[in-house]
N, CA, C and O atoms as a Tripos MOL2 file, in Angstrom:
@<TRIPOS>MOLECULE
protein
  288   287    72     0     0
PROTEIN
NO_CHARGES

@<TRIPOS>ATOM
      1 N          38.1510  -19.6920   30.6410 N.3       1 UNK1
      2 CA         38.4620  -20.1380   29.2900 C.3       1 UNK1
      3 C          38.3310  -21.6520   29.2060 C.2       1 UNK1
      4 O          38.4490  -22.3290   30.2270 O.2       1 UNK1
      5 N          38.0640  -22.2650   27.8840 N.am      2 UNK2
      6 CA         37.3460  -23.4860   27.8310 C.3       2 UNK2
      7 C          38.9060  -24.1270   27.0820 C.2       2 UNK2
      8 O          39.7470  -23.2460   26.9030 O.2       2 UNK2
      9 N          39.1470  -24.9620   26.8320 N.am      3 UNK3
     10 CA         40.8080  -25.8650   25.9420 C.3       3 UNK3
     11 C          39.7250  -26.8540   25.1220 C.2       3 UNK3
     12 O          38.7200  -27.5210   25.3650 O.2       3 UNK3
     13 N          40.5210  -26.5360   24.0820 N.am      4 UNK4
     14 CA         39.6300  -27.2990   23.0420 C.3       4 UNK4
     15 C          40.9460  -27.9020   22.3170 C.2       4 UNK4
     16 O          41.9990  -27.5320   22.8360 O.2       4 UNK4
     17 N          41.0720  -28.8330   21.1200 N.am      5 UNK5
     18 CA         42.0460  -29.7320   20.3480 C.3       5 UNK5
     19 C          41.4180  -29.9240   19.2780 C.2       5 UNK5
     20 O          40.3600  -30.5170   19.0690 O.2       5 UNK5
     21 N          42.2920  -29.2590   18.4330 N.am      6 UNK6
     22 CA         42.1080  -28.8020   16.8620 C.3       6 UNK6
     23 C          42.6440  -30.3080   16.4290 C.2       6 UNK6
     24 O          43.7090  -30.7540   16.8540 O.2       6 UNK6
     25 N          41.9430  -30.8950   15.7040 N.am      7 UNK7
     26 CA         42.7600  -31.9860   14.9530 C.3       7 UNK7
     27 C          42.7050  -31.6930   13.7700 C.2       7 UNK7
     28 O          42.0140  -30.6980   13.5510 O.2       7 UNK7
     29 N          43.2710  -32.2780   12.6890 N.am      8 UNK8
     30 CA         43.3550  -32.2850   11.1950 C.3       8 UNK8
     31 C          43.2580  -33.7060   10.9900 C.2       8 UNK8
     32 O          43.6910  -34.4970   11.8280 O.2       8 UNK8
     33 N          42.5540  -34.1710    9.6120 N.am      9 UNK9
     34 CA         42.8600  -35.2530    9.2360 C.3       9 UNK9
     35 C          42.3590  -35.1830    7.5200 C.2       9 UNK9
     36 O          41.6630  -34.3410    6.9520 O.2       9 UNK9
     37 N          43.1410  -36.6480    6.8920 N.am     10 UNK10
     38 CA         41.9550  -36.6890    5.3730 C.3      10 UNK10
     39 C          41.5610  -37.7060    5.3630 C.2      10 UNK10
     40 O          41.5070  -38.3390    4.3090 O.2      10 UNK10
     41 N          41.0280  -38.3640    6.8760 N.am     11 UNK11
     42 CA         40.7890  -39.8120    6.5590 C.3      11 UNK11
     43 C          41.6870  -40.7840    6.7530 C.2      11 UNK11
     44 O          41.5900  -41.8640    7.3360 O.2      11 UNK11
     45 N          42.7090  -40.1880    6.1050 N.am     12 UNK12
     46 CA         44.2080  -41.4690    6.1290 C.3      12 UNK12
     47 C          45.4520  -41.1410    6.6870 C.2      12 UNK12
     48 O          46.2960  -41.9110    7.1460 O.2      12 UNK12
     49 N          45.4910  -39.3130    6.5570 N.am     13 UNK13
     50 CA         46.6300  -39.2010    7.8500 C.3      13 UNK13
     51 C          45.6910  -38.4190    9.0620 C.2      13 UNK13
     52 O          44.4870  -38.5510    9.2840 O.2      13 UNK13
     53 N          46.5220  -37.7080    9.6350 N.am     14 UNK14
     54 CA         46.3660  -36.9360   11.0490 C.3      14 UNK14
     55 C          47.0740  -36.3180   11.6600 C.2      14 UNK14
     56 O          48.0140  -36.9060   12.1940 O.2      14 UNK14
     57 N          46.9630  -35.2530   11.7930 N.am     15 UNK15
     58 CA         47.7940  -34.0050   12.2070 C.3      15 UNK15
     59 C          46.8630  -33.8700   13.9230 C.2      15 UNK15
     60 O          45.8700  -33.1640   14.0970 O.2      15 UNK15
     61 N          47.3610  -34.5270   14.7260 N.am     16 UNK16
     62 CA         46.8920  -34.3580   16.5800 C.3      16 UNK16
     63 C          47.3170  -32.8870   16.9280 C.2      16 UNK16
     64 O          48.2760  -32.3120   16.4140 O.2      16 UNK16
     65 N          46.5380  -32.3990   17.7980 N.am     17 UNK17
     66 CA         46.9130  -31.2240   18.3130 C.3      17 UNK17
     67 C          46.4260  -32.0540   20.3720 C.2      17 UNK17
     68 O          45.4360  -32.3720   21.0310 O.2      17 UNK17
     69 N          47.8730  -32.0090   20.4920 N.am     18 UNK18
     70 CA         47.9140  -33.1270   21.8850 C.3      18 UNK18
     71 C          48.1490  -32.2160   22.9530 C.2      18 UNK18
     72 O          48.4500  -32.6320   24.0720 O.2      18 UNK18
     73 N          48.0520  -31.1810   22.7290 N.am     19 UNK19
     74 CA         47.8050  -29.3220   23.9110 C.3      19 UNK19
     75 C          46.6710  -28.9840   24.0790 C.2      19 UNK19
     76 O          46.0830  -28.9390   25.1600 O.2      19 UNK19
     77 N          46.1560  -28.6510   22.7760 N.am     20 UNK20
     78 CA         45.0140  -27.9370   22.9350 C.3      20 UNK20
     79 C          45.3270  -26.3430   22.7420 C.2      20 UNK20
     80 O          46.3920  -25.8350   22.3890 O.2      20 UNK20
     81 N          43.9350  -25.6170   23.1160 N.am     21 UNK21
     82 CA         44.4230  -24.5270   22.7550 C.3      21 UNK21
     83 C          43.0480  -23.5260   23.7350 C.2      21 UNK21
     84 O          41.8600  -23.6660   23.4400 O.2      21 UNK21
     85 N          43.3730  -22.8660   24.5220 N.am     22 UNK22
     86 CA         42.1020  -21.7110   25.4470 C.3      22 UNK22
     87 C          41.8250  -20.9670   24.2710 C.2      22 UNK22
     88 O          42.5430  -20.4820   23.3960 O.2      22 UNK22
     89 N          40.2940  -21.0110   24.5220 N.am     23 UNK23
     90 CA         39.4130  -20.4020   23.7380 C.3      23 UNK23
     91 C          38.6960  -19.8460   24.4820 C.2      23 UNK23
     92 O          38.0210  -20.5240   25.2570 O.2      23 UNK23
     93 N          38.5830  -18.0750   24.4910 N.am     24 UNK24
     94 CA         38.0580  -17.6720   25.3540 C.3      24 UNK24
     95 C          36.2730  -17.6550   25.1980 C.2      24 UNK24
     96 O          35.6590  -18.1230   24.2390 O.2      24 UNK24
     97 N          35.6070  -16.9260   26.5200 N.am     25 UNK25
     98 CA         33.9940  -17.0690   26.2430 C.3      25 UNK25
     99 C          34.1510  -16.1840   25.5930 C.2      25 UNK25
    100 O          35.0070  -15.3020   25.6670 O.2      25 UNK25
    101 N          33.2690  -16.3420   24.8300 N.am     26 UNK26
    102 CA         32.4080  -15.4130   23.5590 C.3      26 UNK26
    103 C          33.4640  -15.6350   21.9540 C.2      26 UNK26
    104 O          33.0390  -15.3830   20.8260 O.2      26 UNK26
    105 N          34.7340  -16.1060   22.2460 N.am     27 UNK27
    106 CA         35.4390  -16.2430   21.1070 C.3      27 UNK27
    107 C          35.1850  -17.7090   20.1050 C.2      27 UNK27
    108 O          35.3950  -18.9060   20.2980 O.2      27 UNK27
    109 N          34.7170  -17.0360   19.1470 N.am     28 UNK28
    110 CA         34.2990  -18.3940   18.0210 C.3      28 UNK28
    111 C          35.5470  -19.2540   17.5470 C.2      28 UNK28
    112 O          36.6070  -18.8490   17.0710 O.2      28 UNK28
    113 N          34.9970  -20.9700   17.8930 N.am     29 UNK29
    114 CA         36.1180  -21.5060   17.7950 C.3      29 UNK29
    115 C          36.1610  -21.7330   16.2520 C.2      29 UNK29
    116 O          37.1390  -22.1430   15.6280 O.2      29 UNK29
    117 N          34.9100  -21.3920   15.7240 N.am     30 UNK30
    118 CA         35.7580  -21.6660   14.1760 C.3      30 UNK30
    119 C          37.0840  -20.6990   13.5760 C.2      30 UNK30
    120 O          37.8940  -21.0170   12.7050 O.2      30 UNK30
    121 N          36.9930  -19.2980   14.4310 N.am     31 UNK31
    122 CA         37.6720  -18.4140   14.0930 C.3      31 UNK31
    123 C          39.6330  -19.1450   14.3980 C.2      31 UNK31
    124 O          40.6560  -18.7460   13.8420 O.2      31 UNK31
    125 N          39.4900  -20.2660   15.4510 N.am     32 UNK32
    126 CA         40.6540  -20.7840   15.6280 C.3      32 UNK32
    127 C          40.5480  -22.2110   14.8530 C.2      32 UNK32
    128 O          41.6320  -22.7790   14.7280 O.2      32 UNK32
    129 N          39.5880  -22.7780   14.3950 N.am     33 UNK33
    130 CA         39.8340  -23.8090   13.6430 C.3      33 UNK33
    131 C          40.0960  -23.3250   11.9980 C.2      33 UNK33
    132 O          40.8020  -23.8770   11.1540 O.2      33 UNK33
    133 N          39.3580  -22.2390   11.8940 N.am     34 UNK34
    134 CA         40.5470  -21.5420   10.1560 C.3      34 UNK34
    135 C          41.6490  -21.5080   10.4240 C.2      34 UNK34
    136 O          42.4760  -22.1930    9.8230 O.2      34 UNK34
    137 N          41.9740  -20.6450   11.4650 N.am     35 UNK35
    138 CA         43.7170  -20.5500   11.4110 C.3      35 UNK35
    139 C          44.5740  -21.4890   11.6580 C.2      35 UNK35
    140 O          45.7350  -21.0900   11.5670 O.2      35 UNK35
    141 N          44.4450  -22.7090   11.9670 N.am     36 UNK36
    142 CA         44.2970  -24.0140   12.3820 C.3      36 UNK36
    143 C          44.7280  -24.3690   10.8110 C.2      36 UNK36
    144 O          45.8940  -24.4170   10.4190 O.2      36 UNK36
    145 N          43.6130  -24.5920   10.0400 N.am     37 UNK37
    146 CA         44.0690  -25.0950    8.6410 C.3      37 UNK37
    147 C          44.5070  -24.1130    8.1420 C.2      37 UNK37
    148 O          44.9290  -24.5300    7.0630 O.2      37 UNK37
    149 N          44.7670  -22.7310    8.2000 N.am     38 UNK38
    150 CA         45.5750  -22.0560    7.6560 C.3      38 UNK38
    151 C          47.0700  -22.0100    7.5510 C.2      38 UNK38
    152 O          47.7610  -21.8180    6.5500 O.2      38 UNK38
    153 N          47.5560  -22.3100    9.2600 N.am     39 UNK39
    154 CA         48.8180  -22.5750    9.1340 C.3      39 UNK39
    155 C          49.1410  -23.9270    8.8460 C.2      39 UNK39
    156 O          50.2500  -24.0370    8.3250 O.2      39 UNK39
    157 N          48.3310  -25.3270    9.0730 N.am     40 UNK40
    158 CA         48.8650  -26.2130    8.1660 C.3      40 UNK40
    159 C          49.2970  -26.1790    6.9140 C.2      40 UNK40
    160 O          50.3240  -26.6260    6.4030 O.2      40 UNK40
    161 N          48.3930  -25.5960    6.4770 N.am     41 UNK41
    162 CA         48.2410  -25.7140    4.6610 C.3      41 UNK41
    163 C          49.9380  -24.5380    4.4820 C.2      41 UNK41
    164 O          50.5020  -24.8520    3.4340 O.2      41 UNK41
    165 N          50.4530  -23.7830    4.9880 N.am     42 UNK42
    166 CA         51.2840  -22.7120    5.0440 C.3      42 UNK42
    167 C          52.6950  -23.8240    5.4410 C.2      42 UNK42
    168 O          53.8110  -23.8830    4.9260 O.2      42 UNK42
    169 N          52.2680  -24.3740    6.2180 N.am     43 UNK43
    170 CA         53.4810  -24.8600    6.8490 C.3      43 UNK43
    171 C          53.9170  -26.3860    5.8970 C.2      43 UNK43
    172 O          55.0770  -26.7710    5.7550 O.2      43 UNK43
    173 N          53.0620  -26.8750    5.4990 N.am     44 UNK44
    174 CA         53.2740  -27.8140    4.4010 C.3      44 UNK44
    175 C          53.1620  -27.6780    3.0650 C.2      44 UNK44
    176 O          53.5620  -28.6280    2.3930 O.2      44 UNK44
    177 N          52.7450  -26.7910    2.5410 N.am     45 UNK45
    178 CA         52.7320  -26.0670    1.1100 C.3      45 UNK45
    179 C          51.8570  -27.0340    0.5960 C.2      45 UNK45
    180 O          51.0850  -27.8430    1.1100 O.2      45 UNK45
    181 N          52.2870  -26.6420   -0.9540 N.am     46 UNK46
    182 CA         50.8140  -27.2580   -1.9160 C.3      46 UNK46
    183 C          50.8320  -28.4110   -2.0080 C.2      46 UNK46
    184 O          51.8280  -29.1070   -1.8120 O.2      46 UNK46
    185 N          49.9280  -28.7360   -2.2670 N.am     47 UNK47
    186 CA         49.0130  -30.0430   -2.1930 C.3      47 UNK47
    187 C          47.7000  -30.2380   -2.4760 C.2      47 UNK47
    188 O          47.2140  -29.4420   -3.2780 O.2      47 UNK47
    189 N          47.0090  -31.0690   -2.0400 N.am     48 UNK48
    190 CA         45.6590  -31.5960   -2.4490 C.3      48 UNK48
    191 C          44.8810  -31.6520   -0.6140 C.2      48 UNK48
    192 O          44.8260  -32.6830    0.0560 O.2      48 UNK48
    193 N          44.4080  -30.3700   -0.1870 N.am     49 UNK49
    194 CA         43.5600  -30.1160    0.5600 C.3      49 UNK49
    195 C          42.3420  -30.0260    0.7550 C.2      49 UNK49
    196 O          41.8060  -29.6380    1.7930 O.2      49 UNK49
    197 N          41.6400  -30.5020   -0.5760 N.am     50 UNK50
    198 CA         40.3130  -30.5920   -0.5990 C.3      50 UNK50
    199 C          39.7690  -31.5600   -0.0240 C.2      50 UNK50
    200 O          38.5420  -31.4530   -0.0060 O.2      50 UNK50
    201 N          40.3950  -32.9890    0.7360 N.am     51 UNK51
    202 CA         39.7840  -34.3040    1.5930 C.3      51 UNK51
    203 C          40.2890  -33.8110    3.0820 C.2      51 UNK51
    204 O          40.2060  -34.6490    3.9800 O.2      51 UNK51
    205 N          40.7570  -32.6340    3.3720 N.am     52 UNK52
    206 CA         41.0310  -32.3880    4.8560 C.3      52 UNK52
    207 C          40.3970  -31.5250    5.8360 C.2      52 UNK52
    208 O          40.6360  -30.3180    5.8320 O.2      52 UNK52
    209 N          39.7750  -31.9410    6.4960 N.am     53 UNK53
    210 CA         38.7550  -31.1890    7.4490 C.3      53 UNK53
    211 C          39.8170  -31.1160    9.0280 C.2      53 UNK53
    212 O          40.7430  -31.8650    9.3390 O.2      53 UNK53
    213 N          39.1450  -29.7140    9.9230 N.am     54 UNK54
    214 CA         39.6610  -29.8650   11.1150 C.3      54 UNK54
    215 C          38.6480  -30.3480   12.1230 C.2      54 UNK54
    216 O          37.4950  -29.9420   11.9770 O.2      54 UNK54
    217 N          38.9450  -31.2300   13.2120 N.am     55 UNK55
    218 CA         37.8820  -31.1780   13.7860 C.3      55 UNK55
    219 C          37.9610  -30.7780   15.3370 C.2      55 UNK55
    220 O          39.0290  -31.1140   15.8490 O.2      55 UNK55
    221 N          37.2980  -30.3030   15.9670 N.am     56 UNK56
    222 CA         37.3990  -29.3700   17.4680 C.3      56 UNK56
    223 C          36.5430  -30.5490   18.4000 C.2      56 UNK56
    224 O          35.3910  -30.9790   18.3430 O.2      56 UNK56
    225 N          37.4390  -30.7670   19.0700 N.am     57 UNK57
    226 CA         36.8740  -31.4010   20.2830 C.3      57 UNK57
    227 C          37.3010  -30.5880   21.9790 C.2      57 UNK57
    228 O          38.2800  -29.9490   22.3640 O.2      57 UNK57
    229 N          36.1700  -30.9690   22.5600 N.am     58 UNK58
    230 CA         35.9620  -30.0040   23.9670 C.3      58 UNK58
    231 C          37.4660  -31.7830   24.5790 C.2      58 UNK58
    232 O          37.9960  -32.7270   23.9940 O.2      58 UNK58
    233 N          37.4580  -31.2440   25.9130 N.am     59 UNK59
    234 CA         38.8070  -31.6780   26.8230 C.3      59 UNK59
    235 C          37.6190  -33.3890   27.2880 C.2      59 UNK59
    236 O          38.3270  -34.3460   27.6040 O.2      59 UNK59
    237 N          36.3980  -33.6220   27.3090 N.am     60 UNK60
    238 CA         36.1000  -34.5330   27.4860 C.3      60 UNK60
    239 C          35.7720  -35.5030   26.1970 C.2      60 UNK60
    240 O          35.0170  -36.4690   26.3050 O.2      60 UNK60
    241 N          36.7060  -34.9820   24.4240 N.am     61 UNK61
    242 CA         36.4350  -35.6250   23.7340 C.3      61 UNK61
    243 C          35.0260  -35.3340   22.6890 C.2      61 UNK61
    244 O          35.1620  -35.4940   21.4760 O.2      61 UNK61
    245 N          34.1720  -35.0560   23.0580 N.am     62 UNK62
    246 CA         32.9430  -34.2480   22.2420 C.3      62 UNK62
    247 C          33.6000  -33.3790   21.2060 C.2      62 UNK62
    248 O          34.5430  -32.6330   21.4710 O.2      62 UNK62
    249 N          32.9160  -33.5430   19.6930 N.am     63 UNK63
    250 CA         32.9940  -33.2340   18.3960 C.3      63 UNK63
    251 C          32.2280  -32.0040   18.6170 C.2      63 UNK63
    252 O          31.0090  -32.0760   18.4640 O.2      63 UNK63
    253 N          32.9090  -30.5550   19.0540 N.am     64 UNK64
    254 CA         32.4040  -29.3450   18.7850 C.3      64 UNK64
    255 C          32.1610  -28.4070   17.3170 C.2      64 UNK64
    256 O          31.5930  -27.3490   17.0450 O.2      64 UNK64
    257 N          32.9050  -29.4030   16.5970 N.am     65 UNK65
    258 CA         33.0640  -28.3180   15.3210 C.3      65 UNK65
    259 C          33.7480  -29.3100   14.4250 C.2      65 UNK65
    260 O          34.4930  -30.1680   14.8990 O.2      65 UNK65
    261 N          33.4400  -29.1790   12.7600 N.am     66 UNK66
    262 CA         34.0500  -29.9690   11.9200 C.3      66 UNK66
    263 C          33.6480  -29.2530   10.6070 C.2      66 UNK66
    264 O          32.6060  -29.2420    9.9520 O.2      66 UNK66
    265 N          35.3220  -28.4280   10.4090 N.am     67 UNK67
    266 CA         35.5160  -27.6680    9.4480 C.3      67 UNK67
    267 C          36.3400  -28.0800    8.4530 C.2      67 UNK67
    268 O          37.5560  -28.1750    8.6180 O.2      67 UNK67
    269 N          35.6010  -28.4190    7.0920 N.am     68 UNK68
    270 CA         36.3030  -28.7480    5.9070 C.3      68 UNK68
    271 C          37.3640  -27.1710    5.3780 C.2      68 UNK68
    272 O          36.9660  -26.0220    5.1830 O.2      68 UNK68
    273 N          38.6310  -27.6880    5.2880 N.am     69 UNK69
    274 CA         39.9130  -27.0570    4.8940 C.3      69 UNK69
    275 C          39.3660  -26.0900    3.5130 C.2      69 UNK69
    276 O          39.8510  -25.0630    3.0380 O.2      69 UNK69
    277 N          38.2570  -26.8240    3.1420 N.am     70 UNK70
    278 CA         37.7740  -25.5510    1.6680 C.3      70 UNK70
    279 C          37.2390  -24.8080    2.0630 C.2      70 UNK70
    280 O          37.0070  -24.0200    1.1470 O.2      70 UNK70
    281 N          36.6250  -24.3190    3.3610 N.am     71 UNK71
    282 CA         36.0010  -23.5720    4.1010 C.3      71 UNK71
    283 C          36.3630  -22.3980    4.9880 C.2      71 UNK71
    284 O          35.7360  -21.6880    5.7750 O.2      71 UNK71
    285 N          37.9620  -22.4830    4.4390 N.am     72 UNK72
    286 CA         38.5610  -21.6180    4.9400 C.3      72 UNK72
    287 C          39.0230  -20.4230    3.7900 C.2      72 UNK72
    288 O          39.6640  -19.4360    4.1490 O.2      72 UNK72
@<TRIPOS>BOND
     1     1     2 1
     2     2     3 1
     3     3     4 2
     4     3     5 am
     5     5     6 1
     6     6     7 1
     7     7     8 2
     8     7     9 am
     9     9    10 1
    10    10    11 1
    11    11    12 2
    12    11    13 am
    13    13    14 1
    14    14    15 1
    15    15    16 2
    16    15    17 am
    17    17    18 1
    18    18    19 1
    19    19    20 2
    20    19    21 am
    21    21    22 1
    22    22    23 1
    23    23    24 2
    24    23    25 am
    25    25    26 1
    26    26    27 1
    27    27    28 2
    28    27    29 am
    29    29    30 1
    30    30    31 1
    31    31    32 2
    32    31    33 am
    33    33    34 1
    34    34    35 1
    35    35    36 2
    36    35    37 am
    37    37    38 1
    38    38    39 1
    39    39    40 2
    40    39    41 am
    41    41    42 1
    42    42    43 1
    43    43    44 2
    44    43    45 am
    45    45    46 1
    46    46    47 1
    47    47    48 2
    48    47    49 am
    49    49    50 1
    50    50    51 1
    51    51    52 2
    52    51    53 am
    53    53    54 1
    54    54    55 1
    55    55    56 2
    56    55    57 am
    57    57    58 1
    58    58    59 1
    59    59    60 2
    60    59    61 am
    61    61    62 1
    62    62    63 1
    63    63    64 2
    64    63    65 am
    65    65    66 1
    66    66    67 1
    67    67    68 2
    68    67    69 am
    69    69    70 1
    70    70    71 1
    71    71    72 2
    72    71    73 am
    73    73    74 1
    74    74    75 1
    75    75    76 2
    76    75    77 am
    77    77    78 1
    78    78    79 1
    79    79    80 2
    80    79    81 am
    81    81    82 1
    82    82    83 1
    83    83    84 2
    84    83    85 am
    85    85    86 1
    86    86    87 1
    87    87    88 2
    88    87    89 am
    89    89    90 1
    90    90    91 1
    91    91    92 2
    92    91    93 am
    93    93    94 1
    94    94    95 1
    95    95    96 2
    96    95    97 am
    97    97    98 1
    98    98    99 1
    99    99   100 2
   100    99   101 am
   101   101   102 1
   102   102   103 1
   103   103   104 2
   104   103   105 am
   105   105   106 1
   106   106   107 1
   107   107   108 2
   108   107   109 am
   109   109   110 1
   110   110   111 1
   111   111   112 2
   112   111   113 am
   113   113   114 1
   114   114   115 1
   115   115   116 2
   116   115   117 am
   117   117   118 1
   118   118   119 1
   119   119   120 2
   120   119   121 am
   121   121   122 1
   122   122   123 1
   123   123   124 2
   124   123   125 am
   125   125   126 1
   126   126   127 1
   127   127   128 2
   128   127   129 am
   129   129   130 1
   130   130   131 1
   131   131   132 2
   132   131   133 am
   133   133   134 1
   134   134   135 1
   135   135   136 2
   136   135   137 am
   137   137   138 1
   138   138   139 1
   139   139   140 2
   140   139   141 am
   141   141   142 1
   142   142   143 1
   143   143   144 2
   144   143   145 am
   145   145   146 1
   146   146   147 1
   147   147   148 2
   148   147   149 am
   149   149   150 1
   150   150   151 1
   151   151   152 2
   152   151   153 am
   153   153   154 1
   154   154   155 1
   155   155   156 2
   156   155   157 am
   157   157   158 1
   158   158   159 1
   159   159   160 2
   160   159   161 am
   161   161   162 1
   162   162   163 1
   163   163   164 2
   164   163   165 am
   165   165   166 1
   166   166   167 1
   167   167   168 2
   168   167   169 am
   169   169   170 1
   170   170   171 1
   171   171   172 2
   172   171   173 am
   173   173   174 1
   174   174   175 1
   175   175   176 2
   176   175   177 am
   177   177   178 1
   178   178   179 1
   179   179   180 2
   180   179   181 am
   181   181   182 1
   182   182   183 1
   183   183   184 2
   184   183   185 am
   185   185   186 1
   186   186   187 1
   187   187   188 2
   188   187   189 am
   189   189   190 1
   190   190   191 1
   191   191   192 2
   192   191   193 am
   193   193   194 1
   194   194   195 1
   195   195   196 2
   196   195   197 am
   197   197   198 1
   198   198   199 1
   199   199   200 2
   200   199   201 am
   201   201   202 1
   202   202   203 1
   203   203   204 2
   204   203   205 am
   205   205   206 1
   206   206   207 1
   207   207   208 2
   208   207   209 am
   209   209   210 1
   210   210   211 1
   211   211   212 2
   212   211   213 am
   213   213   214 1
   214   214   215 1
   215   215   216 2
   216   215   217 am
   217   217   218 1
   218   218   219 1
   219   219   220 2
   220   219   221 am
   221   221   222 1
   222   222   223 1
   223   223   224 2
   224   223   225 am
   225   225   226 1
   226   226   227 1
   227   227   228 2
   228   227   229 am
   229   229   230 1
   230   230   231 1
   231   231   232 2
   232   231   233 am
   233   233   234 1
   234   234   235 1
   235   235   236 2
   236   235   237 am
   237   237   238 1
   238   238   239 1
   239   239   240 2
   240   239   241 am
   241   241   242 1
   242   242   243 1
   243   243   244 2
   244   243   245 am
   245   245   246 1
   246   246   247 1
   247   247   248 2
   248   247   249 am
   249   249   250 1
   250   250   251 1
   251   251   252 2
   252   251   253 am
   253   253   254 1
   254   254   255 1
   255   255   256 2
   256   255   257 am
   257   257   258 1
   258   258   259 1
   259   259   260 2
   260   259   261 am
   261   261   262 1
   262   262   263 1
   263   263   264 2
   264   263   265 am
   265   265   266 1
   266   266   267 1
   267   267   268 2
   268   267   269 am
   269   269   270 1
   270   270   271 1
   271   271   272 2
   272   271   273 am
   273   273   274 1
   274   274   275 1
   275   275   276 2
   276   275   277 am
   277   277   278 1
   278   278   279 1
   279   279   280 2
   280   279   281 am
   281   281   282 1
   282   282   283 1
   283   283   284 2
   284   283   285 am
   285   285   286 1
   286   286   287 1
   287   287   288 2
@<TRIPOS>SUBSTRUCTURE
     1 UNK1         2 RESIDUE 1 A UNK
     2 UNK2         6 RESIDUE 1 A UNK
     3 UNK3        10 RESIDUE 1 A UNK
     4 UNK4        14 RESIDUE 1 A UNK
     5 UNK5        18 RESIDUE 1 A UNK
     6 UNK6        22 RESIDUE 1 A UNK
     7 UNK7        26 RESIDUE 1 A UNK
     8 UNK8        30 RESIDUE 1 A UNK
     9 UNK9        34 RESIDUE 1 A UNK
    10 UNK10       38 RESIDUE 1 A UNK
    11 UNK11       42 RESIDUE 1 A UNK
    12 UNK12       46 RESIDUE 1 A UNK
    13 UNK13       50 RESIDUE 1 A UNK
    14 UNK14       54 RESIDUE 1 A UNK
    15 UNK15       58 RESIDUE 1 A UNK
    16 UNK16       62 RESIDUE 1 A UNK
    17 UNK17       66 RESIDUE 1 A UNK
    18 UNK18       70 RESIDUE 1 A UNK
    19 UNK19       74 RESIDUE 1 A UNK
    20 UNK20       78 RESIDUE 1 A UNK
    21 UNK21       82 RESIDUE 1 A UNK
    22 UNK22       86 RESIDUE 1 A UNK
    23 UNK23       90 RESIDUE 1 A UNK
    24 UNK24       94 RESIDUE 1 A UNK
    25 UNK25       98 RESIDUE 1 A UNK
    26 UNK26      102 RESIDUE 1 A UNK
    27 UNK27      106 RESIDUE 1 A UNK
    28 UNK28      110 RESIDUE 1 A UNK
    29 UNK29      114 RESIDUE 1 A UNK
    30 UNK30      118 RESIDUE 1 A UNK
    31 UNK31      122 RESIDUE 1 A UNK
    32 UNK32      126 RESIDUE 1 A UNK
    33 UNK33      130 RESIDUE 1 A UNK
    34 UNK34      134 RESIDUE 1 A UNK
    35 UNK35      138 RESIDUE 1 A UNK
    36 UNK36      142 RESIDUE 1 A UNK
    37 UNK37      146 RESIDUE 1 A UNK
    38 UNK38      150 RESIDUE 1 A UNK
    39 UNK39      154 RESIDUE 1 A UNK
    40 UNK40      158 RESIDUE 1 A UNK
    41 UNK41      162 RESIDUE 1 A UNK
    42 UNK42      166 RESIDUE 1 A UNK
    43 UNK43      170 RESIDUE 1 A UNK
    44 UNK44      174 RESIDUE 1 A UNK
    45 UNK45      178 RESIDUE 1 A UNK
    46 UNK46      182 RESIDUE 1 A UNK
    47 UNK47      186 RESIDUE 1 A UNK
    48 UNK48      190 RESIDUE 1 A UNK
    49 UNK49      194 RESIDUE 1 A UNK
    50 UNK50      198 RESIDUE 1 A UNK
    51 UNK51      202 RESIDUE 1 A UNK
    52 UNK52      206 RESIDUE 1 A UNK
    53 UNK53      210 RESIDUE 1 A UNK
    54 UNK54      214 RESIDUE 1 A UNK
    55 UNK55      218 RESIDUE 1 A UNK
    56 UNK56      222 RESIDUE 1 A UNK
    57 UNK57      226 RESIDUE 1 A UNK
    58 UNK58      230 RESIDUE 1 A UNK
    59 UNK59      234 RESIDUE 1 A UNK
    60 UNK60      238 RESIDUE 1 A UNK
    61 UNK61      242 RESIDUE 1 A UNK
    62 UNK62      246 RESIDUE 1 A UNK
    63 UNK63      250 RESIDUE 1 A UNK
    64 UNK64      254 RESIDUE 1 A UNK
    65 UNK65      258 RESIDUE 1 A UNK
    66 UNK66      262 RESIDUE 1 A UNK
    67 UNK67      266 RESIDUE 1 A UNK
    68 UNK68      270 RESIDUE 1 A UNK
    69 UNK69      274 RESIDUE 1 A UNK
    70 UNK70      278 RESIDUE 1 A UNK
    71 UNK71      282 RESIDUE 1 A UNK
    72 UNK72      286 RESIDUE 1 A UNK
């Protein structure tokens, strides 16, 4: 299994994910970067989520994935 770190941001704040999270082979990490902004958006209620993307980086820092929050 590969550890990847979901971040959130809109530019001006940032939600760190400073664990990470095993993602197994063959499992799509967008499938964990939706649920990712799913439970943000859940856990902070309404608001204005249309400037917040997640972004997936591998354990050496590399931009694997960058999923806008409307995309979920």
């Amino acid at each position: 299994m590969a550890r990847h770190r979901f971040h959130c941001t809109n530019g001006l704040e940032c939600v760190f994910d400073l664990h990470g999270r095993e993602v197994a082979p063959g499992e799509p990490v967008l499938r964990q970067a939706r649920q990712v902004a799913e439970r943000l958006m859940r856990r902070l209620g309404a608001g204005d989520w249309s400037q917040w993307s997640v972004t997936v980086h591998d354990l050496d820092g590399r931009q694997v994935l960058l999923l806008p929050f409307s995309a979920t």
